[in-house]
Structure formats: C-alpha cells, structure tokens
C-alpha positions as CSV (number, residue, x, y, z in Angstrom):
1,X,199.8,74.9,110.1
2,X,195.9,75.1,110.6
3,X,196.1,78.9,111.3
4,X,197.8,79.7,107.8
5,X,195.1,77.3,106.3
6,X,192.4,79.5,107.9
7,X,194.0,82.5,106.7
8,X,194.0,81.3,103.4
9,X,190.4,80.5,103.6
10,X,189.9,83.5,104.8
11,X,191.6,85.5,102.1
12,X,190.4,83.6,99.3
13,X,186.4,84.3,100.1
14,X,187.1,87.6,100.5
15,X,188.7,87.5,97.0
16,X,185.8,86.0,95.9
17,X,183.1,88.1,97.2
18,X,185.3,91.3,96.1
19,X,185.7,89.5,92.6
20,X,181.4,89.2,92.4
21,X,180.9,92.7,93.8
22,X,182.9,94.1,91.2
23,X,181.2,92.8,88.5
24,X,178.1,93.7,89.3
25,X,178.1,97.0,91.7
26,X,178.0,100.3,89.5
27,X,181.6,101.7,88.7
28,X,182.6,104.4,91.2
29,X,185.4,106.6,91.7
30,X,188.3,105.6,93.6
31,X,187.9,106.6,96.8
32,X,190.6,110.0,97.4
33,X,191.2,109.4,101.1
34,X,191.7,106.4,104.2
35,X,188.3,107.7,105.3
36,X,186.6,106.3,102.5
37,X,188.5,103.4,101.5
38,X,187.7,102.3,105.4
39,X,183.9,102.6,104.6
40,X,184.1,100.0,101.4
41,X,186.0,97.6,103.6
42,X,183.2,97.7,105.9
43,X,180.8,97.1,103.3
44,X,182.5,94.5,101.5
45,X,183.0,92.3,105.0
46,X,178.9,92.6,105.6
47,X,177.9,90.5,102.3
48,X,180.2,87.3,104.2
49,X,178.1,87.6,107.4
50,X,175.1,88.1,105.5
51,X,176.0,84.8,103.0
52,X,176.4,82.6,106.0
53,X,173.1,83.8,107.1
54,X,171.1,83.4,103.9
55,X,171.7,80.5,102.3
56,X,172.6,80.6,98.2
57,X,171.2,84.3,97.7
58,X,172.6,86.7,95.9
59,X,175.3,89.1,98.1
60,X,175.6,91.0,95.1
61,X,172.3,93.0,95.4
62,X,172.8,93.5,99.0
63,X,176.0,95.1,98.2
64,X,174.4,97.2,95.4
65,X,171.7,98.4,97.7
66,X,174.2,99.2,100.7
67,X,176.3,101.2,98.4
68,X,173.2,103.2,96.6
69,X,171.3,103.4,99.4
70,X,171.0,107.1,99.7
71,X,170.8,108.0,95.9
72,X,169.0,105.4,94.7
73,X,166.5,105.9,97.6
74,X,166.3,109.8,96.8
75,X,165.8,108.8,93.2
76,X,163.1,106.0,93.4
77,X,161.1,108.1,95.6
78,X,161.6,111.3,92.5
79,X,161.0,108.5,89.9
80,X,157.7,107.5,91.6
81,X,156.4,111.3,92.4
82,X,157.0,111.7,88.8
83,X,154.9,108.7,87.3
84,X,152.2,110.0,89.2
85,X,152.5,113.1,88.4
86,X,152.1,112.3,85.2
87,X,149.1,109.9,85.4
88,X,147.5,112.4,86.7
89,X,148.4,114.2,83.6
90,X,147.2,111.5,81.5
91,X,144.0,111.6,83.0
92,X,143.4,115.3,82.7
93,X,144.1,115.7,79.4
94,X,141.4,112.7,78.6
95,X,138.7,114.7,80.6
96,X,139.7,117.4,78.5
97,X,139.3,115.8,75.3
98,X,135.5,113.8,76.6
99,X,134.9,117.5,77.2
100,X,136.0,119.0,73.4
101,X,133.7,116.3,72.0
102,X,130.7,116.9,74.0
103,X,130.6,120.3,72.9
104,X,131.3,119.6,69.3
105,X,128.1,117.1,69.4
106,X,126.7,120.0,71.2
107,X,127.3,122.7,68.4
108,X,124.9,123.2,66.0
109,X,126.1,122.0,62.6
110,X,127.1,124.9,59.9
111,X,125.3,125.0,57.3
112,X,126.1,124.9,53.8
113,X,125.9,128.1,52.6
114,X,124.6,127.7,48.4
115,X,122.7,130.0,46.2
116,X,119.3,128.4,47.8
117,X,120.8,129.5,50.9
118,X,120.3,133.5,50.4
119,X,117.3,132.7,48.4
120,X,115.5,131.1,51.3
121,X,116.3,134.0,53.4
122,X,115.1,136.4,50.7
123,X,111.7,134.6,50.5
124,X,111.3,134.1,53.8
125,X,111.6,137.8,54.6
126,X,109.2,138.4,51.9
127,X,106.7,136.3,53.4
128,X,107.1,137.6,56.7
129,X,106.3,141.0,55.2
130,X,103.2,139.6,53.3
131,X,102.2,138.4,56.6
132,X,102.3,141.5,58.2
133,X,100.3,143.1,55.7
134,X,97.9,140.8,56.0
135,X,97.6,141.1,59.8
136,X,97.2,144.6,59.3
137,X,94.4,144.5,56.9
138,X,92.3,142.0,59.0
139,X,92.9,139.3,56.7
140,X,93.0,137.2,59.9
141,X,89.6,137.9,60.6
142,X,87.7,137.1,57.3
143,X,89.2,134.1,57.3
144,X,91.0,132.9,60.3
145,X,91.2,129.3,59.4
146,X,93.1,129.7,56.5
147,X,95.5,132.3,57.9
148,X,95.9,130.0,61.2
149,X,97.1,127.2,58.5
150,X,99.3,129.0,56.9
151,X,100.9,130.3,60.0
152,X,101.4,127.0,60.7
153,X,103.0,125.6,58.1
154,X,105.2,128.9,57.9
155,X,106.8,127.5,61.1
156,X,107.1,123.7,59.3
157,X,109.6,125.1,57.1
158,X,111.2,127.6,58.9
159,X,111.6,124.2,61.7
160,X,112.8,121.9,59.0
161,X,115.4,124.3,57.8
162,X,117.2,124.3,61.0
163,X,117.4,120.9,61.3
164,X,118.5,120.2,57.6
165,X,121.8,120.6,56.3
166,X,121.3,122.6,53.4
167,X,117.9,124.7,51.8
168,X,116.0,122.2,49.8
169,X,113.9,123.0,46.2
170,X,110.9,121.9,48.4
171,X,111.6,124.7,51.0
172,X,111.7,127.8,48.3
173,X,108.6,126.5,47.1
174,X,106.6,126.1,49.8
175,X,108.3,130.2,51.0
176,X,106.5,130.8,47.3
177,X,103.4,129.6,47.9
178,X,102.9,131.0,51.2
179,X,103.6,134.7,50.3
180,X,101.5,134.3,47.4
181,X,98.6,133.0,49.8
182,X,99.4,135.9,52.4
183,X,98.7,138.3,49.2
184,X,95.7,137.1,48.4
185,X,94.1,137.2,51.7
186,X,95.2,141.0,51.8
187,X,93.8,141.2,48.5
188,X,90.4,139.4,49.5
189,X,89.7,141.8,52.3
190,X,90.7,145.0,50.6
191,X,88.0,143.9,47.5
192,X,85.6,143.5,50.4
193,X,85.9,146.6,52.2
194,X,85.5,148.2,48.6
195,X,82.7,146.7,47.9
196,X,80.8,147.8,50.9
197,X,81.9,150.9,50.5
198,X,80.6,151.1,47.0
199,X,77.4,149.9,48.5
200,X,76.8,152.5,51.1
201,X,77.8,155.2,48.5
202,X,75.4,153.9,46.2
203,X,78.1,154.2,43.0
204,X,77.7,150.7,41.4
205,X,75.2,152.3,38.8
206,X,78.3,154.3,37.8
207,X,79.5,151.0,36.1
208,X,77.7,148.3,36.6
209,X,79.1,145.3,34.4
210,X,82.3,146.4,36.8
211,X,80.8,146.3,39.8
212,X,79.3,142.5,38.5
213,X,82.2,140.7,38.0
214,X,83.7,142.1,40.8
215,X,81.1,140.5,42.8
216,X,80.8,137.6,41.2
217,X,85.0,136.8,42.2
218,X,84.4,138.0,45.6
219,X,81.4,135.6,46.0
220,X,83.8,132.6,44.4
221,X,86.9,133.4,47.0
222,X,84.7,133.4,50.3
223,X,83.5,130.3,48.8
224,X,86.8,128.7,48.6
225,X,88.3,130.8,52.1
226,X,84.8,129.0,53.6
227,X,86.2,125.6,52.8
228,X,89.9,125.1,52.8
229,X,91.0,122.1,52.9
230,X,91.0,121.2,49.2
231,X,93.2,125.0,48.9
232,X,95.3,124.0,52.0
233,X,96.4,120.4,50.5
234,X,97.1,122.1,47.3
235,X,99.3,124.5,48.6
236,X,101.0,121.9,50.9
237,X,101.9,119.4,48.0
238,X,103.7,122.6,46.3
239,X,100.8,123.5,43.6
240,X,101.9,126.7,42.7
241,X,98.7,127.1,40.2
242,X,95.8,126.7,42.8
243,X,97.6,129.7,44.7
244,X,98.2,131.5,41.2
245,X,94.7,131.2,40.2
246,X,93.2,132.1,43.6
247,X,96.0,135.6,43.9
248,X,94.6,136.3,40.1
249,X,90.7,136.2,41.3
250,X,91.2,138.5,44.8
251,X,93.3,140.8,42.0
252,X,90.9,140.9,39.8
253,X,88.4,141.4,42.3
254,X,90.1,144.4,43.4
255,X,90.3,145.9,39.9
256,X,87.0,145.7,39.3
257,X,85.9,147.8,42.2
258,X,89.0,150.1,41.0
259,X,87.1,150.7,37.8
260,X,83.5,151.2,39.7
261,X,85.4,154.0,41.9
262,X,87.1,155.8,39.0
263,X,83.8,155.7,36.7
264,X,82.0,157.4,39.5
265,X,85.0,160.2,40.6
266,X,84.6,160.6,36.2
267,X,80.5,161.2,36.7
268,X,80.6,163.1,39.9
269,X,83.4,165.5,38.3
270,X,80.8,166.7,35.8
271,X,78.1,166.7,38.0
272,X,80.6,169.6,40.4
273,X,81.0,171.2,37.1
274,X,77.8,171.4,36.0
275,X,76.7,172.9,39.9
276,X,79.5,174.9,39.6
277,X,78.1,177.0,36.5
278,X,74.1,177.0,38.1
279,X,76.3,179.0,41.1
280,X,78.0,181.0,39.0
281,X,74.6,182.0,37.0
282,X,73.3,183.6,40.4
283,X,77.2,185.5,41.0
284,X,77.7,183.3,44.4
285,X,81.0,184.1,44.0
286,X,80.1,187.8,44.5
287,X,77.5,187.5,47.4
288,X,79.7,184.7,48.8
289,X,83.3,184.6,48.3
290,X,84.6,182.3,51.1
291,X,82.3,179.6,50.2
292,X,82.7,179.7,46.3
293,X,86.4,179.4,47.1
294,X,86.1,176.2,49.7
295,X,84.1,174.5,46.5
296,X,87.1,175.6,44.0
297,X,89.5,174.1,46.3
298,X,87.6,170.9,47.2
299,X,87.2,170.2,43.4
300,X,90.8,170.9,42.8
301,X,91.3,168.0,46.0
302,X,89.6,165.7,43.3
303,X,91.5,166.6,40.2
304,X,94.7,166.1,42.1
305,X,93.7,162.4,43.6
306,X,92.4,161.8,40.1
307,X,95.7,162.5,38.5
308,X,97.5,160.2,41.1
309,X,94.8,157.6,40.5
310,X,93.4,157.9,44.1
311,X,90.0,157.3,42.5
312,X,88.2,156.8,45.5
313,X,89.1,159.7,47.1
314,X,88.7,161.9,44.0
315,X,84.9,161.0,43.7
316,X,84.4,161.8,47.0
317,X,86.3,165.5,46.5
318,X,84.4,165.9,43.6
319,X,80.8,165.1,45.7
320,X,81.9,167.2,48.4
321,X,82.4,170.1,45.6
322,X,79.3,169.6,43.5
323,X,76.9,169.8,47.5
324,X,79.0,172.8,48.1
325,X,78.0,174.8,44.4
326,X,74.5,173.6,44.5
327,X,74.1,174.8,48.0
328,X,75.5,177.8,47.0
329,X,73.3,178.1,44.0
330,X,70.1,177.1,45.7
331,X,71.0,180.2,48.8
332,X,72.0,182.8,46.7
333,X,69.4,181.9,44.4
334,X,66.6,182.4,46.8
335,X,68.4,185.5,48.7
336,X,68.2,186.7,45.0
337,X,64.6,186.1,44.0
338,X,63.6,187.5,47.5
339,X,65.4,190.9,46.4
340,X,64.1,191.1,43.4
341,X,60.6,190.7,44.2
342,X,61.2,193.8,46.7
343,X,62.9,195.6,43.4
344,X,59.5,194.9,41.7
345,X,57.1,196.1,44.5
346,X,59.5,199.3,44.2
347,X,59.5,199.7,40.9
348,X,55.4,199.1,41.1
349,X,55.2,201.7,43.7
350,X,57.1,204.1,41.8
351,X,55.4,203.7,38.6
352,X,52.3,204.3,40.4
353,X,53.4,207.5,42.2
354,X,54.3,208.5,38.6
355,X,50.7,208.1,37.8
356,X,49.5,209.8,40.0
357,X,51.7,212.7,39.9
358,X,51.0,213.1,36.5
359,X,47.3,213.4,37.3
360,X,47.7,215.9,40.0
361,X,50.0,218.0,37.1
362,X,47.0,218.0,35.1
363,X,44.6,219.2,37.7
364,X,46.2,221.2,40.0
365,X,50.0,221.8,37.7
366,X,52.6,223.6,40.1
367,X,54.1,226.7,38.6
368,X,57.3,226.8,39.9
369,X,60.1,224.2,41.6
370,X,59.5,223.4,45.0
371,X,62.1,222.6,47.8
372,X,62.3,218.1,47.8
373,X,60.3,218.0,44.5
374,X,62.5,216.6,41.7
375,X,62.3,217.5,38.2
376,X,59.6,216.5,35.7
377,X,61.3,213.3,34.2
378,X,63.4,212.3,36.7
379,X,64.3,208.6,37.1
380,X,63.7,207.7,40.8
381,X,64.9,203.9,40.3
382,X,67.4,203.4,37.9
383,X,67.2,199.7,36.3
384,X,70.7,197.6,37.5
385,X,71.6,194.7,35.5
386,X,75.0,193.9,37.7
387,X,77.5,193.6,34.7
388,X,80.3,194.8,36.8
389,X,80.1,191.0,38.3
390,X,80.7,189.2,35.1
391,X,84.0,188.2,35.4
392,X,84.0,187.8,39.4
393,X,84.4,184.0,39.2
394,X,86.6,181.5,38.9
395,X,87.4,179.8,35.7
396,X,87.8,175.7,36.1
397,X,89.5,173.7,33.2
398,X,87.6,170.9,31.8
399,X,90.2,169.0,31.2
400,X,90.2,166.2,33.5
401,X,93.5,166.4,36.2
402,X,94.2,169.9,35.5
403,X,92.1,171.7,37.6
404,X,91.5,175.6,37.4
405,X,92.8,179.1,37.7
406,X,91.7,182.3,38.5
C-alpha cells in the first residue's frame, strides 16, 4: 500500500513539472527517434533534483537554459559581437560628423556675388594699374608720405573685403578715390619733370603766361603733397571732390607746360626755316650734300612729332635742324668768301697784266703771233656766276606737319 502511494507521488510531480516545462520551454519538434526522446527524459528528471535543492525557484528557466544551451549560447555571444560592433559604428560616424563641421567653420564663407561684386574687382584692378604707374614715374619719391598712405589704406579695403560678406557702397568709393589720387601723383611728377626741363632749355619765354600758371599749380600741389593730413582725412571719409579738385590742378599743371613745349617746337620751326634759306643763299647743298640732307631729315623728325603732338620732341628736332643749317651757312659761307677773295686777287692780277701788256704793245708792238701768246682780246678769266646750282636744294613746305620734298 505505501509503495503504490509513492508511485503515485512520484508520477504526479513528474506530471507536474512536465505540465510547467511545457508551458514555458520554446516549442520544438518531436523528437524522430529513441535516441532523442531518451535525452528529454533526462532533462525533464534534472529540474526535480534541482527543486529539492533550491527552494521555491523557478525549474522552468533551468529547463529553458538546459535545452538552449548550445544555440542560445552561440547566439548571445553573435548578439553581443554585434552590439559592439555597432557602437563602434555609432561612434565613428560621430567623429565623422565633429570632423564635417570643423571644416565647414573652417571654409571661408562664399561670397555673394552682386553687380558691386565685379565692380570692385574692376576698380581695384584699375587702381593697381594707377599704382604702378605711379611707381614707375617716381611718384613715390616726390612724395612718399602720401603714396605710403595710400598704400595703406589700399590694403584696408582690400582686408575688409575678405572678411565681409558682400562689396559695400563704401568699398567702390574708397577704390575711386584711391586711383584718382594714384593719378594725380603721376600727374604731379610728370608736370615737374617738365618744368625743369623747360627750365634748362630756356623755352618759357616761348609762352610765358603758360609757363605761369603752370607754375603757380605746381607750387599749390607740393604745398598740399607737403602737408597731407587735411588731403588724407578727406580722402578717407570718401570726399570724392578734394581728390577731384587736386587730379584737376596736377592736370592742368601738365597742360600748361604742354602749351609752353608746343609754342616753342612752333618758334624754333621757323627759326630752322629761316637757317635753312641763309644755307641755301651760300649753295651748302652743293658744296655739302650729306650735311644739307642730315638738316632736311632732322626737320622732317620735327614735323612728324609735331603732327602726332609730340611737342616736346618736335622743338628739339626742329633746334637740332636750325644748328645744323646755320652751321652750314656760317662754313660754306666763310669757305666762300675765302674763294672769292682769291678770284679777286686773280682777276686784279690779270687786269694788271692787261695793262701792262698793252703798254709793251705800244712801245715795242710784236708783229707776228708767237708760240704761248694768246690773241689780242682774249678773256684769260672768264666771270662765273654759278647758275647751274639754282635749283640744287631742297624745297621744305611751310605748312606746318607736312614737311618737304625734293
């Protein structure tokens, strides 16, 4: 009797641990052979050992992890490689992106490209050519104070157009102003130089109220150039007159000493002319050719930078020209005079051999010719007057610009 109720205990805690298991293990297959159903016996009996063991905990789970113990182990340790896997992943792609930003804020900005945009660039090429021209003319050294300040606020603008987003008004105006005062320094030394080149050359008394006012500018700019800072805080605050009025003095300047230079190429190209006639009275063309010719030429130099309005260098032709025919005149002249005083002394000697032959005719007459006597009457020196040479010169038009032909 005690052994069926042990049997019965038996049986009905295995029912009930089977009954648990099932509910909560995953669904498998049923096993397809002895083999296997003898392994889930085996694991179903372990749970009832372990339960007397641990008291009130869950045989359920122990079951579960019996059963899966060999997938479930493959797959946590798969299932943990992958989540740090991707972790890593996560942190990569967050470096990345730190990086992409710190080279956007890195960038420089774009600009935005307007009308003021291509204007700026047009201007400030302009100005960069003024510049040079300047440089090049030595405007640096008549006054380097002003050229040093305008250099330096060439590079303000140029600095804060980088940093801005777009060209400003203020920007154009200050490129403006700048070229205009890189002009006028060119200006200022060219009217200079012309001046003193007028003086050594002694042609202001070819116009004289020209030469004046001319002066008279010049002597206002150095002033100003002397003493910047009034011009340079104009020219800062974007007063476009004060750099209007100071380009329209060094331009005027200029003129002026334009006007000296062409009323003296005008003076000195009648004065050739006039030497050119005094040589042609004494046939220098004649006596000498090469020279007369290197005069011609020279004076057709001037009428050639007169007609392109070269008027310095025409007045200097044209002096060159008139030396060359009144040298010509004064040599030829003299050669001449010293020839015709011997032509005299002949023509003396042999009107005195005359007279005295006709004496000796009278006294002592000869009856008959003799060998190396001429004839009674004969003309031993026959008067020249050259008029072969008349036309052996060379005929110069007036007309200013045109020069001559032969």
């Amino acid at each position: 009797m005690k052994t069926c109720t042990r049997v019965v205990l038996v049986l009905s805690a295995v029912a009930t641990l089977f009954f648990y298991s099932c509910k909560t293990a995953p669904k498998k297959k049923a096993p397809q052979d002895d083999g296997q159903s003898s392994t889930r016996d085996e694991d179903v009996v372990k749970p009832e050992t372990d339960a007397s063991q641990d008291s009130g905990k869950d045989t359920s789970v122990n079951t579960e992890t019996s059963e899966g113990k060999d997938s479930s182990g493959s797959k946590g340790t798969s299932d943990s490689s992958s989540v740090t896997d991707k972790s890593k992943d996560g942190n990569s792609g967050a470096k990345d992106a730190e990086k992409d930003a710190d080279k956007e804020k890195e960038a420089p900005k774009e600009k935005k490209r307007t009308a003021k945009t291509a204007e700026y660039e047009e201007l400030l090429n302009k100005v960069k050519e003024a510049r040079s021209k300047a440089l090049e003319n030595g405007a640096d050294e008549v006054a380097p104070d002003v050229f040093k300040a305008l250099d330096n606020a060439l590079n303000d603008v140029q600095k804060r157009a980088k940093k801005s987003d777009e060209i400003t008004e203020d920007m154009t105006n200050t490129l403006r102003n700048l070229k205009q005062a890189y002009d006028t320094l060119s200006l200022y030394k060219d009217a200079a130089d012309k001046k003193e080149r007028i003086d050594d050359k002694g042609y202001a008394a070819h116009s004289p109220k020209d030469y004046n006012e001319g002066a008279g500018l010049l002597s206002e700019l150095k002033d100003i150039l002397d003493n910047p800072s009034a011009l340079l805080g104009k020219l800062a605050s974007g007063d476009t007159a004060a750099g209007e009025e100071l380009y329209n003095k060094a331009a005027q300047a200029d003129s002026d000493f334009d006007a000296v230079f062409k009323a003296a190429a005008m003076n000195e190209r009648d004065a050739a002319l006039k030497a050119k006639k005094q040589a042609d009275s004494v046939k220098a063309y004649v006596s000498r050719k090469h020279d007369y010719d290197a005069a011609v030429a020279e004076f057709r130099s001037g009428d050639k930078n007169l007609s392109a309005e070269e008027y310095e260098d025409a007045a200097a032709c044209y002096v060159n020209a008139k030396k060359q025919f009144s040298s010509l005149y004064s040599e030829v002249a003299a050669v001449r005079a010293a020839s015709q005083n011997l032509i005299d002394k002949a023509r003396k000697n042999v009107s005195q051999s005359r007279t005295a032959a006709a004496k000796a005719d009278i006294k002592s007459p000869i009856e008959e010719q003799l060998e190396g006597i001429e004839a009674a009457g004969t003309d031993l020196l026959a008067d020249d007057d050259f008029s072969y040479t008349e036309t052996y010169y060379v005929k110069l038009d007036e007309t200013v610009g045109k020069g001559g032909s032969l």
